[in-house]
Each structure stands twice: as structure tokens, then as C-alpha cells.
mmCIF file of the N, C-alpha and C atoms, coordinates in Angstrom:
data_MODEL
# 
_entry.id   MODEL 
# 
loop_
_atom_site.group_PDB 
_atom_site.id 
_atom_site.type_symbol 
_atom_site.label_atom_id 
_atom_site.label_alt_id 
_atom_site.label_comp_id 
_atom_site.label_asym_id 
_atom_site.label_entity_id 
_atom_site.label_seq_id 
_atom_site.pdbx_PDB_ins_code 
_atom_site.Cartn_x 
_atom_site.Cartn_y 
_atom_site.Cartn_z 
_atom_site.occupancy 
_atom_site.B_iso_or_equiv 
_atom_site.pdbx_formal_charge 
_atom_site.auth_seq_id 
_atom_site.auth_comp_id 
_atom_site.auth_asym_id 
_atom_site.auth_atom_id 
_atom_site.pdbx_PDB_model_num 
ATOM 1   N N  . UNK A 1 1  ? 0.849   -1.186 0.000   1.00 0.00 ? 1  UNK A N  1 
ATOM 2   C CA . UNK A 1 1  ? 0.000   0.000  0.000   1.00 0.00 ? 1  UNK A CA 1 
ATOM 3   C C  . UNK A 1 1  ? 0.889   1.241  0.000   1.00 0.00 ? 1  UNK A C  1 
ATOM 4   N N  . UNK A 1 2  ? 0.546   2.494  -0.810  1.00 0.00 ? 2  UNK A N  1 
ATOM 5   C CA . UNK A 1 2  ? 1.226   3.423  -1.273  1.00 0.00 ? 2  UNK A CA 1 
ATOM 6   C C  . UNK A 1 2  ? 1.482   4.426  0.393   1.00 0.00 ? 2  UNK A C  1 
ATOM 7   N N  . UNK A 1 3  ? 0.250   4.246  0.793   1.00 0.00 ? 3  UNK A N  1 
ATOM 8   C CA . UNK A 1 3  ? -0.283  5.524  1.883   1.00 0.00 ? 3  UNK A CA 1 
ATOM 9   C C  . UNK A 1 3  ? 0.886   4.702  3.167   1.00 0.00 ? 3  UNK A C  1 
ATOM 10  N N  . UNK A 1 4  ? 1.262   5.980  3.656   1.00 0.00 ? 4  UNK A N  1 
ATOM 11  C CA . UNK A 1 4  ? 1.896   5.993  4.619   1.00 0.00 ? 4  UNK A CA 1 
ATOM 12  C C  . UNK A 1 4  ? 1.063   6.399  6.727   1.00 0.00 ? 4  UNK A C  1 
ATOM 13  N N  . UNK A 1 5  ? -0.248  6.522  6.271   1.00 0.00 ? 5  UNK A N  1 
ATOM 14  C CA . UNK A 1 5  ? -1.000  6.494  7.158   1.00 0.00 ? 5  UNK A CA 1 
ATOM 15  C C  . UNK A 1 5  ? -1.902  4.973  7.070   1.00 0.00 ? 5  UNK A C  1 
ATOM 16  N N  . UNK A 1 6  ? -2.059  4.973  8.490   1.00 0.00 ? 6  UNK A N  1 
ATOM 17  C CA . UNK A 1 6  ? -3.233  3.816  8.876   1.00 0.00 ? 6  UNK A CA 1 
ATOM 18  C C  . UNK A 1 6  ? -4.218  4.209  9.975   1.00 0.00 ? 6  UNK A C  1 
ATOM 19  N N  . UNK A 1 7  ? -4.624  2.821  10.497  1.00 0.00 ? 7  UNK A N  1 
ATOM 20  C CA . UNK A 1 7  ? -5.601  3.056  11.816  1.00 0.00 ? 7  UNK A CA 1 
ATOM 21  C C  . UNK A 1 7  ? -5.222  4.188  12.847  1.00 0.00 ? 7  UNK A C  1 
ATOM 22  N N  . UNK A 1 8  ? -3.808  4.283  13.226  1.00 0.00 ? 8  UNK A N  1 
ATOM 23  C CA . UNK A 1 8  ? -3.379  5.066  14.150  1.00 0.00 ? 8  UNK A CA 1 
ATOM 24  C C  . UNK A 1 8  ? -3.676  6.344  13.630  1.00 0.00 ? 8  UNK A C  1 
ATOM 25  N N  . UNK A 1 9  ? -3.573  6.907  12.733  1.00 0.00 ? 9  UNK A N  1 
ATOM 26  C CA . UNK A 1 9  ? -3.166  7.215  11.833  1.00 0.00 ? 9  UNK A CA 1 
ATOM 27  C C  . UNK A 1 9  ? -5.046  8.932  12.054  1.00 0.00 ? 9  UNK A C  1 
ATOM 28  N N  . UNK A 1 10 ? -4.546  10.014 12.677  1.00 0.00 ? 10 UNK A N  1 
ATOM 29  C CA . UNK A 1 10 ? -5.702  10.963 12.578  1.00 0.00 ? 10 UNK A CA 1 
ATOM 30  C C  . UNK A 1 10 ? -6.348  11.241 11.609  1.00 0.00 ? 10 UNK A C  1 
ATOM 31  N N  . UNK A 1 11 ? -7.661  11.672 11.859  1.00 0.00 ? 11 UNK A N  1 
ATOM 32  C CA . UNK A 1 11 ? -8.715  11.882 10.951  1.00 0.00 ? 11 UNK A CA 1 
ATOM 33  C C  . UNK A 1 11 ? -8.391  13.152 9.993   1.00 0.00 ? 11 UNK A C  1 
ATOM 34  N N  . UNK A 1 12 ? -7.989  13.773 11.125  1.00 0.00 ? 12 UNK A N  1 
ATOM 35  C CA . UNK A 1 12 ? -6.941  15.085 10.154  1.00 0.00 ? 12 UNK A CA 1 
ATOM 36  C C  . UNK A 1 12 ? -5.620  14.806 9.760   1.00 0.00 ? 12 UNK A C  1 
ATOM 37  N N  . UNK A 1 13 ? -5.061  13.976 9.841   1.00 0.00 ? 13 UNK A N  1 
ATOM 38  C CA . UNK A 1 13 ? -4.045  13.443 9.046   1.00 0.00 ? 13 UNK A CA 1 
ATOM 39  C C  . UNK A 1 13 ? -4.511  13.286 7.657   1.00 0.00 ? 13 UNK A C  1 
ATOM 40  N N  . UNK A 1 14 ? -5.357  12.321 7.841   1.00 0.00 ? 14 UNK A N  1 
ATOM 41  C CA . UNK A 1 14 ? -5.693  11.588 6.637   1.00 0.00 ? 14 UNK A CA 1 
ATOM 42  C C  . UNK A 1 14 ? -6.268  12.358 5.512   1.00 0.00 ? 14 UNK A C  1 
ATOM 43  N N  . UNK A 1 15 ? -7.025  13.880 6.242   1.00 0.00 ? 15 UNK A N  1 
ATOM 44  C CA . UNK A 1 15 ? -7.822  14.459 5.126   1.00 0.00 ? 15 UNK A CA 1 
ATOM 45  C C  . UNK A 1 15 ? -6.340  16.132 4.807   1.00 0.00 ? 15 UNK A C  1 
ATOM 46  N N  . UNK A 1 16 ? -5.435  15.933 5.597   1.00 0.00 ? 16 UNK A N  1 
ATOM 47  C CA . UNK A 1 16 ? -4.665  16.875 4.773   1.00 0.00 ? 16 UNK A CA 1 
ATOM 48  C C  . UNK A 1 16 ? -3.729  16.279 3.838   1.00 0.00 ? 16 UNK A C  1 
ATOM 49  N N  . UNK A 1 17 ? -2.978  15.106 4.490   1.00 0.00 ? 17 UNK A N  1 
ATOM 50  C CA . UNK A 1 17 ? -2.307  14.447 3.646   1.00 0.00 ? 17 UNK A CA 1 
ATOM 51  C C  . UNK A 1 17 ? -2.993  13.989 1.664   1.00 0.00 ? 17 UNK A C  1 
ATOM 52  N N  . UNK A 1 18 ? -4.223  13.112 2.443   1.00 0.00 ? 18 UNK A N  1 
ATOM 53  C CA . UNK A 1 18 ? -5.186  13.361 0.784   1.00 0.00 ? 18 UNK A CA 1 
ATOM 54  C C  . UNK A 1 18 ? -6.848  13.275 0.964   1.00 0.00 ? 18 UNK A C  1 
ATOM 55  N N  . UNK A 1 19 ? -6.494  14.636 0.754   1.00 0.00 ? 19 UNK A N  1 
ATOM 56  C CA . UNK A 1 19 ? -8.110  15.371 0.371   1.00 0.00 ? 19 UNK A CA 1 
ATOM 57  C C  . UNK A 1 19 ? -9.221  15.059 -0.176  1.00 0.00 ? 19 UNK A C  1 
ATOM 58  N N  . UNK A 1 20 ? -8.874  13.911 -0.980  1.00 0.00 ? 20 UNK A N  1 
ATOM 59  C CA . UNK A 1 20 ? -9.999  13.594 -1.795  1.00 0.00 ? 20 UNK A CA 1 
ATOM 60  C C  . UNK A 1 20 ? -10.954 12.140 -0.887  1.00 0.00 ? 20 UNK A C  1 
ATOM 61  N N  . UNK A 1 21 ? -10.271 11.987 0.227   1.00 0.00 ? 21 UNK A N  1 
ATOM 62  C CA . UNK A 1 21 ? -11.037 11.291 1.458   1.00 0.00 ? 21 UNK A CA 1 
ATOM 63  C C  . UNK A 1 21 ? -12.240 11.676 1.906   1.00 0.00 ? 21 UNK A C  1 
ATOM 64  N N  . UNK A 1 22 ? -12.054 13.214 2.058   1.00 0.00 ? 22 UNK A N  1 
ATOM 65  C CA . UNK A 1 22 ? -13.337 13.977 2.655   1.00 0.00 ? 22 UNK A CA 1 
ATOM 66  C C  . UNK A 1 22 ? -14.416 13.071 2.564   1.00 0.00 ? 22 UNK A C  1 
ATOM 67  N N  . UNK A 1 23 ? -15.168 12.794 1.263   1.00 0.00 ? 23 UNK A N  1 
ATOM 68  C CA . UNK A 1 23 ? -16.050 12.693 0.437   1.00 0.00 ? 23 UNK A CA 1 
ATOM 69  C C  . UNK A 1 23 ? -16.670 10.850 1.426   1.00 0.00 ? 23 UNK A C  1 
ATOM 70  N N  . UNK A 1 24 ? -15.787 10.337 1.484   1.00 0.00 ? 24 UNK A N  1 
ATOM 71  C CA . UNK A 1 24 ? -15.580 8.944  2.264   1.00 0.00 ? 24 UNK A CA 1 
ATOM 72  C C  . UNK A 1 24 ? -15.798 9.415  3.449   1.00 0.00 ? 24 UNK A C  1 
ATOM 73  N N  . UNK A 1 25 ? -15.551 10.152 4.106   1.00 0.00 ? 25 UNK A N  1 
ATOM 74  C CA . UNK A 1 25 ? -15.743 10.122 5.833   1.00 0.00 ? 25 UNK A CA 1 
ATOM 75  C C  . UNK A 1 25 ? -17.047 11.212 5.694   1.00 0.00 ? 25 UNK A C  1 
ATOM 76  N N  . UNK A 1 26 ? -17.245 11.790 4.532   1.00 0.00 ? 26 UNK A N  1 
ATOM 77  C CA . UNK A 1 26 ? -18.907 12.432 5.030   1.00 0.00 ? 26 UNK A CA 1 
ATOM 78  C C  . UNK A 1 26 ? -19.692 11.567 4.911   1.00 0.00 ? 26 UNK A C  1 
ATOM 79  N N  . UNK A 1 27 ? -19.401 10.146 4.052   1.00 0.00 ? 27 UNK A N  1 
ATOM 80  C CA . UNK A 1 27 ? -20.921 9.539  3.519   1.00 0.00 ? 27 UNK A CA 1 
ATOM 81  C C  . UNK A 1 27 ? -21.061 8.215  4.279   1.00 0.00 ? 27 UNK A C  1 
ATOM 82  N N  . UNK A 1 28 ? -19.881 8.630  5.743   1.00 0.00 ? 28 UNK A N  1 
ATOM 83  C CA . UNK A 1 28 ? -20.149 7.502  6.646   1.00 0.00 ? 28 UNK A CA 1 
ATOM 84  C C  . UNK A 1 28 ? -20.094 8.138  8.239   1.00 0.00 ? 28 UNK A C  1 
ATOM 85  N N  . UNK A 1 29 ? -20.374 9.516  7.708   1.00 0.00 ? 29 UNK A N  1 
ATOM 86  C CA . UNK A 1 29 ? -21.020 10.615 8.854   1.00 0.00 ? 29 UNK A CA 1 
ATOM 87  C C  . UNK A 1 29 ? -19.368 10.467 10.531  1.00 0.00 ? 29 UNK A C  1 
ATOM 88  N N  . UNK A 1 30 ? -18.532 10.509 9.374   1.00 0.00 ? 30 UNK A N  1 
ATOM 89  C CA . UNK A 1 30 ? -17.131 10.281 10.494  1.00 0.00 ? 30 UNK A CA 1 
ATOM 90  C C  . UNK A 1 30 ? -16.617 12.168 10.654  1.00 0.00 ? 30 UNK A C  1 
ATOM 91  N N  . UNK A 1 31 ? -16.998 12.650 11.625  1.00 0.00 ? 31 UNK A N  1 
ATOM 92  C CA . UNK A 1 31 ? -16.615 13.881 11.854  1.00 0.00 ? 31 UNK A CA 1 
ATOM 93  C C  . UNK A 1 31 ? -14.900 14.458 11.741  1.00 0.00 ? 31 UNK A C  1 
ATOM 94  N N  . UNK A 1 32 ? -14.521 15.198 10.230  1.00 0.00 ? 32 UNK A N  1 
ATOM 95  C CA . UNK A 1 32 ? -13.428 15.466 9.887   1.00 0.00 ? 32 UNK A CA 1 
ATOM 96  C C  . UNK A 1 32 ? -12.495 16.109 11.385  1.00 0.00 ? 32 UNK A C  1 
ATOM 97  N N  . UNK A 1 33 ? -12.961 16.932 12.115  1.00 0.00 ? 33 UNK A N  1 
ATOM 98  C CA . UNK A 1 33 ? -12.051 17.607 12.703  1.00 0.00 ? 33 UNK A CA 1 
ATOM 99  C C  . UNK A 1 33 ? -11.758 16.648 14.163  1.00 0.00 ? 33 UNK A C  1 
ATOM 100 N N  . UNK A 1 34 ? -12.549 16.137 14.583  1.00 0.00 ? 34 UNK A N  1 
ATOM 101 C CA . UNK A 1 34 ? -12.481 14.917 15.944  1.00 0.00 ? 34 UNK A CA 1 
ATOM 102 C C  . UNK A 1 34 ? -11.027 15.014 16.515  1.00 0.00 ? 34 UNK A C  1 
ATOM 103 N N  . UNK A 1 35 ? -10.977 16.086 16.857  1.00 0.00 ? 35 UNK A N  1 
ATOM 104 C CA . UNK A 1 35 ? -9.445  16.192 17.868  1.00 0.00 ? 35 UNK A CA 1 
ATOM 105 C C  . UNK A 1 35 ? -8.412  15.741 17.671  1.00 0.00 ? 35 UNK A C  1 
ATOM 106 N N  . UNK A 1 36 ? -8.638  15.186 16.526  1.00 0.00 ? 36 UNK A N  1 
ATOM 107 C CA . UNK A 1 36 ? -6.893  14.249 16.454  1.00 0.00 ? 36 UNK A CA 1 
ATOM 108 C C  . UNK A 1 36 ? -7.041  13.003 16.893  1.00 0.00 ? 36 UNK A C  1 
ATOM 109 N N  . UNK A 1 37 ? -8.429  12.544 16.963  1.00 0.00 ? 37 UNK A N  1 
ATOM 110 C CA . UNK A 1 37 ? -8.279  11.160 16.853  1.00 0.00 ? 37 UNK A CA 1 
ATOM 111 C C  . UNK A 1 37 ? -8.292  10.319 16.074  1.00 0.00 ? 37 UNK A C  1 
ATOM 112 N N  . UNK A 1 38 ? -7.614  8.989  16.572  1.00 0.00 ? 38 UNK A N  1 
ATOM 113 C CA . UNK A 1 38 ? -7.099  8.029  15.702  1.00 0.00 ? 38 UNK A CA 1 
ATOM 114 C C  . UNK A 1 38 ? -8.441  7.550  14.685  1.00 0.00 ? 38 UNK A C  1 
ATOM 115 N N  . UNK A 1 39 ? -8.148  6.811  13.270  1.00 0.00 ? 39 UNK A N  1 
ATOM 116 C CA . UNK A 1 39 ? -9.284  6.361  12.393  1.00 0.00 ? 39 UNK A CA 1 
ATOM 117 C C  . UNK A 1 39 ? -9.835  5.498  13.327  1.00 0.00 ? 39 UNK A C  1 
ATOM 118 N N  . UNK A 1 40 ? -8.956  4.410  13.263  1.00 0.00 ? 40 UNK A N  1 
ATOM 119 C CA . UNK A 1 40 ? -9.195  3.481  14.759  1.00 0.00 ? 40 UNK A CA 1 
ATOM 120 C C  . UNK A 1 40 ? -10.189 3.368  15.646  1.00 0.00 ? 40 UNK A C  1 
ATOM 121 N N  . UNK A 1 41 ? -9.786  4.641  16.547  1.00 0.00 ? 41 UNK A N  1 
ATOM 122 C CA . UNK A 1 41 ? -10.822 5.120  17.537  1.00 0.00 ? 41 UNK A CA 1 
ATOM 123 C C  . UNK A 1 41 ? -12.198 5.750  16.892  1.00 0.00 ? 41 UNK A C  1 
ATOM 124 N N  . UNK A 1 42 ? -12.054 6.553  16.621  1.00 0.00 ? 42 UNK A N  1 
ATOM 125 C CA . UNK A 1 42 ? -13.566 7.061  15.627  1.00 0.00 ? 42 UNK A CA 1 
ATOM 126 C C  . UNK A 1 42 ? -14.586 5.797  14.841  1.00 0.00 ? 42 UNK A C  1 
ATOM 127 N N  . UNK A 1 43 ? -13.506 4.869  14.694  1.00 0.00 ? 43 UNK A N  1 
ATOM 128 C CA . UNK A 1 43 ? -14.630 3.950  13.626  1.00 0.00 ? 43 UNK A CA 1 
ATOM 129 C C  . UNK A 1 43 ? -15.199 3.389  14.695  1.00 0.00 ? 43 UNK A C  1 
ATOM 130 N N  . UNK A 1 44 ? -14.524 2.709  15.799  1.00 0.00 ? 44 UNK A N  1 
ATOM 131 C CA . UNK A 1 44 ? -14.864 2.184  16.831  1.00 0.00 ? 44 UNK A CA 1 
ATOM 132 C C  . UNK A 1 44 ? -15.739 2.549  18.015  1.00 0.00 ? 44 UNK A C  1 
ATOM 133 N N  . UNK A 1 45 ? -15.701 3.799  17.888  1.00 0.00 ? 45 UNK A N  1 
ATOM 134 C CA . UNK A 1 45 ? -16.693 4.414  18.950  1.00 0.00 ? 45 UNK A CA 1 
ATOM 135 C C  . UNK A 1 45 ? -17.973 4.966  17.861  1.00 0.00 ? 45 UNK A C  1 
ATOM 136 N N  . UNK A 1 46 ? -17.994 4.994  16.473  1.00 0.00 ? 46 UNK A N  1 
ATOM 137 C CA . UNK A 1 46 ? -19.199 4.669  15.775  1.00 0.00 ? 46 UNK A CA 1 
ATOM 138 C C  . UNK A 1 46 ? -19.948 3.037  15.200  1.00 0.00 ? 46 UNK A C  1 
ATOM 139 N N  . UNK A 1 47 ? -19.066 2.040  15.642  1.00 0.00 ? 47 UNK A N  1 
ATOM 140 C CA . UNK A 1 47 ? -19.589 1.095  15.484  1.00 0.00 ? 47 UNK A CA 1 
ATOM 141 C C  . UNK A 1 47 ? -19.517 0.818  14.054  1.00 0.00 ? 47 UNK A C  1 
ATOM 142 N N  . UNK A 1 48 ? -18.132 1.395  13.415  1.00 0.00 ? 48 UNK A N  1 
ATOM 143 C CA . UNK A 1 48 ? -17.599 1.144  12.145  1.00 0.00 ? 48 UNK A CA 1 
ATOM 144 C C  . UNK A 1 48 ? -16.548 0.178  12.007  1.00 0.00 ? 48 UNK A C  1 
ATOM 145 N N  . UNK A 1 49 ? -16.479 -0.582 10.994  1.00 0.00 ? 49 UNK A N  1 
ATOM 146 C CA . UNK A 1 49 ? -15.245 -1.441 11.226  1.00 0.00 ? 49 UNK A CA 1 
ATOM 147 C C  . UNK A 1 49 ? -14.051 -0.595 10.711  1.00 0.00 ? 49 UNK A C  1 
ATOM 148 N N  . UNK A 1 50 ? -13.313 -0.821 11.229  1.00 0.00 ? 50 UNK A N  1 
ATOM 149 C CA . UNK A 1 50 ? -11.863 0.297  10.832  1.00 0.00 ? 50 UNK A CA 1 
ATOM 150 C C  . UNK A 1 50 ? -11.377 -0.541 9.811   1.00 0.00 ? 50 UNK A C  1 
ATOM 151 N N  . UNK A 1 51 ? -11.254 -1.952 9.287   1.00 0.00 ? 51 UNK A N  1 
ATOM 152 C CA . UNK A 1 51 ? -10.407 -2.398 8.508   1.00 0.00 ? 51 UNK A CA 1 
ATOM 153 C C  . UNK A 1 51 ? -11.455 -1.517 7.325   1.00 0.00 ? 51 UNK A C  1 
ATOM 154 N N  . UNK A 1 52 ? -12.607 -2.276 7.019   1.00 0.00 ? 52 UNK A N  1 
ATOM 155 C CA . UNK A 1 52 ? -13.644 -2.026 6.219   1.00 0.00 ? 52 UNK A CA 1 
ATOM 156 C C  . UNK A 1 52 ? -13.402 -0.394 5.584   1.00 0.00 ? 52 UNK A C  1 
ATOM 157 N N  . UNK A 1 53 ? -13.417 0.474  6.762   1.00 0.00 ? 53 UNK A N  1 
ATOM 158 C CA . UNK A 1 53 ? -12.797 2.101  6.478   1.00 0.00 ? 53 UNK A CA 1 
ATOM 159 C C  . UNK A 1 53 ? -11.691 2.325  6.102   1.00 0.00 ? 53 UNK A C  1 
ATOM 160 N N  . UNK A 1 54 ? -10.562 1.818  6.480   1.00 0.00 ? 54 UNK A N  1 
ATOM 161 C CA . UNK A 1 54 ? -9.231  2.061  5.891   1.00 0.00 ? 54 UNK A CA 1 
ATOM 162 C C  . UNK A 1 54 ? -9.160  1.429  4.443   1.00 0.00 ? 54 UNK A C  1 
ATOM 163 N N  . UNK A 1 55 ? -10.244 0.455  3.686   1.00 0.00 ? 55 UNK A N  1 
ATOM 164 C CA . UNK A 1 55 ? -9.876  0.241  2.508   1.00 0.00 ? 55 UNK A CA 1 
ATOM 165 C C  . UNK A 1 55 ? -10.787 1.293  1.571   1.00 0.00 ? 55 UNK A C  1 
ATOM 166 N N  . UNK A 1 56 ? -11.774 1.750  1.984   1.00 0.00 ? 56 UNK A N  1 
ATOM 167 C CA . UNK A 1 56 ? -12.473 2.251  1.352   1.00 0.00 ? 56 UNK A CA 1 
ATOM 168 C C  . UNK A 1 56 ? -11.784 3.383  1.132   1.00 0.00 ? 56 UNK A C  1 
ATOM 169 N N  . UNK A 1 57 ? -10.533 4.306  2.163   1.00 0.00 ? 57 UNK A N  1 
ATOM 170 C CA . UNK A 1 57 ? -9.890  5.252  2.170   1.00 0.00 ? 57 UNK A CA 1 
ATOM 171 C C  . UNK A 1 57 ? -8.846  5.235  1.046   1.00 0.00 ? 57 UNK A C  1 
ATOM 172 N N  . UNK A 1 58 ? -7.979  3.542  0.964   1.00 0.00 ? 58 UNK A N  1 
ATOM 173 C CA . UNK A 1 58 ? -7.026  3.525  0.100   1.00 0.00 ? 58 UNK A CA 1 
ATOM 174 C C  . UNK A 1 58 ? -7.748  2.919  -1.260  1.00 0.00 ? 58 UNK A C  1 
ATOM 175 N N  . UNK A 1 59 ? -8.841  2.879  -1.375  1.00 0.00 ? 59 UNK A N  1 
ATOM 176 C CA . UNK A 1 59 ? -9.602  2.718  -2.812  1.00 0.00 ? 59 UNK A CA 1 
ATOM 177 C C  . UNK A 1 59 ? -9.644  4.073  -3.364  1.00 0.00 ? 59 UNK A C  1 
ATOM 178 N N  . UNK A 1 60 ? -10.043 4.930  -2.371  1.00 0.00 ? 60 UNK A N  1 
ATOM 179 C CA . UNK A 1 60 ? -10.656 6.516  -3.391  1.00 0.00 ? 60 UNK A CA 1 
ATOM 180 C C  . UNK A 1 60 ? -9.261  7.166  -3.490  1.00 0.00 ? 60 UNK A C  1 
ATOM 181 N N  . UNK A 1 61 ? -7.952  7.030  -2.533  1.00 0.00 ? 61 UNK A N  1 
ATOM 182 C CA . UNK A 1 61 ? -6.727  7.802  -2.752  1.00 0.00 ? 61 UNK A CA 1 
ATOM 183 C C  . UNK A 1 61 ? -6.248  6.967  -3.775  1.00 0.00 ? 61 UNK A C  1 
ATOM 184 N N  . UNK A 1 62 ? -6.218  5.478  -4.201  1.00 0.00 ? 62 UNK A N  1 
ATOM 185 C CA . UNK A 1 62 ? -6.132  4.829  -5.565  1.00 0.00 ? 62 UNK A CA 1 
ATOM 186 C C  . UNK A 1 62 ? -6.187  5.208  -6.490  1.00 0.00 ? 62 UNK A C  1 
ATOM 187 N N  . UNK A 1 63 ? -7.442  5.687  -7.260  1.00 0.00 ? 63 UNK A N  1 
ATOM 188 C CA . UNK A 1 63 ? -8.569  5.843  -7.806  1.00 0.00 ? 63 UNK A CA 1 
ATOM 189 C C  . UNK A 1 63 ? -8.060  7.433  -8.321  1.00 0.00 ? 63 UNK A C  1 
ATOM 190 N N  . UNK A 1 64 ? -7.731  8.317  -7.109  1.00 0.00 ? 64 UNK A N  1 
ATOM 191 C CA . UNK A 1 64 ? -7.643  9.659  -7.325  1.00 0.00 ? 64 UNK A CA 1 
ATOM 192 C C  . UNK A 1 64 ? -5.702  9.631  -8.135  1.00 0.00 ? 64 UNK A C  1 
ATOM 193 N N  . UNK A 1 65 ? -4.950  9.076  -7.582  1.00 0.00 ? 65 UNK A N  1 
ATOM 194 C CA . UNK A 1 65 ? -3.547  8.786  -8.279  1.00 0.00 ? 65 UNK A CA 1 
ATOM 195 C C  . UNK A 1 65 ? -3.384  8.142  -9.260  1.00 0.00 ? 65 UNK A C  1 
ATOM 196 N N  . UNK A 1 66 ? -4.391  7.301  -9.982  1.00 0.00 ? 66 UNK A N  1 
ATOM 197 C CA . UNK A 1 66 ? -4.338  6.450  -10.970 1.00 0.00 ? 66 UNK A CA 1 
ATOM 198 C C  . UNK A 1 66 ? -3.224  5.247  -10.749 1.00 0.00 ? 66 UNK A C  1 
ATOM 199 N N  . UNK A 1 67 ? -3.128  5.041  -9.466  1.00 0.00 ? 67 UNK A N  1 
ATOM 200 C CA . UNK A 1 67 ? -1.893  4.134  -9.550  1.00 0.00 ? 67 UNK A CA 1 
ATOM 201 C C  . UNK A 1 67 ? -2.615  2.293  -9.341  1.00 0.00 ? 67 UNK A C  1 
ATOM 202 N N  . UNK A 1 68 ? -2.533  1.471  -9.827  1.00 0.00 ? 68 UNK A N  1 
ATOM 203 C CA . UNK A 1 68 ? -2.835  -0.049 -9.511  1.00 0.00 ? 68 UNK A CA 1 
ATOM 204 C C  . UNK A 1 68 ? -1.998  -0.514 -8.812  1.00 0.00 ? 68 UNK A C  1 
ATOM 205 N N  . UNK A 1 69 ? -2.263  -0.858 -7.762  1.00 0.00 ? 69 UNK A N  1 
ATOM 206 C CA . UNK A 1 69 ? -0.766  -1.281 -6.691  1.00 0.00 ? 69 UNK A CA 1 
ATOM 207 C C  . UNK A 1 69 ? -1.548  -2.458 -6.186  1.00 0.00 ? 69 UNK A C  1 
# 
């Protein structure tokens, strides 16, 4: 995997590093600014699976780089 973030890995990390995430954490109602907490924690205290979220994250940053990895 290209991305150098994961589960640990902040919600604002993830949406400055690549932006085109946003779109993924609005349409699973994951609040962008959440203090700096981990994906991890956020999926988990919404009763999201974090693996399930972290691929859907490295599908659309995929997708947006054109890269097949």
C-alpha cells in the first residue's frame, strides 16, 4: 500500500495528507475535525469497522492517483 498512514493514523491526518477522502468520511457521517483522533478510535466508537474504512480510504486515494498497486 502506497499511503503511509493507517488506523493510528488521525482523521486530520488523513484528510490533509489526501483530500480527496473527505467525500468517504462524510458519507459515513465520520466527523473530519475529531481532535486528532485516531481512524481506529472514531470507527470504533461509531460502530464502524476500521479495517472495512481504511480500505475504502485507500480505494478513493487509488482511484484519485491512478496508480494499480
Amino acid at each position: 500500500m502506497m499511503t503511509n498512514l493507517g488506523l493510528e493514523s488521525s482523521i486530520v491526518e488523513w484528510v490533509i495528507e489526501y483530500p480527496e477522502v473527505q467525500g468517504v468520511l462524510e458519507s459515513l457521517g465520520i466527523d473530519q475535525s475529531c481532535q486528532g483522533k485516531s481512524l481506529e478510535y472514531v470507527c470504533s466508537q461509531m460502530g464502524l469497522d476500521p479495517h472495512l474504512v481504511l480500505k475504502q480510504l485507500h480505494e478513493v486515494i487509488e482511484e484519485d492517483t491512478g496508480l494499480d498497486e
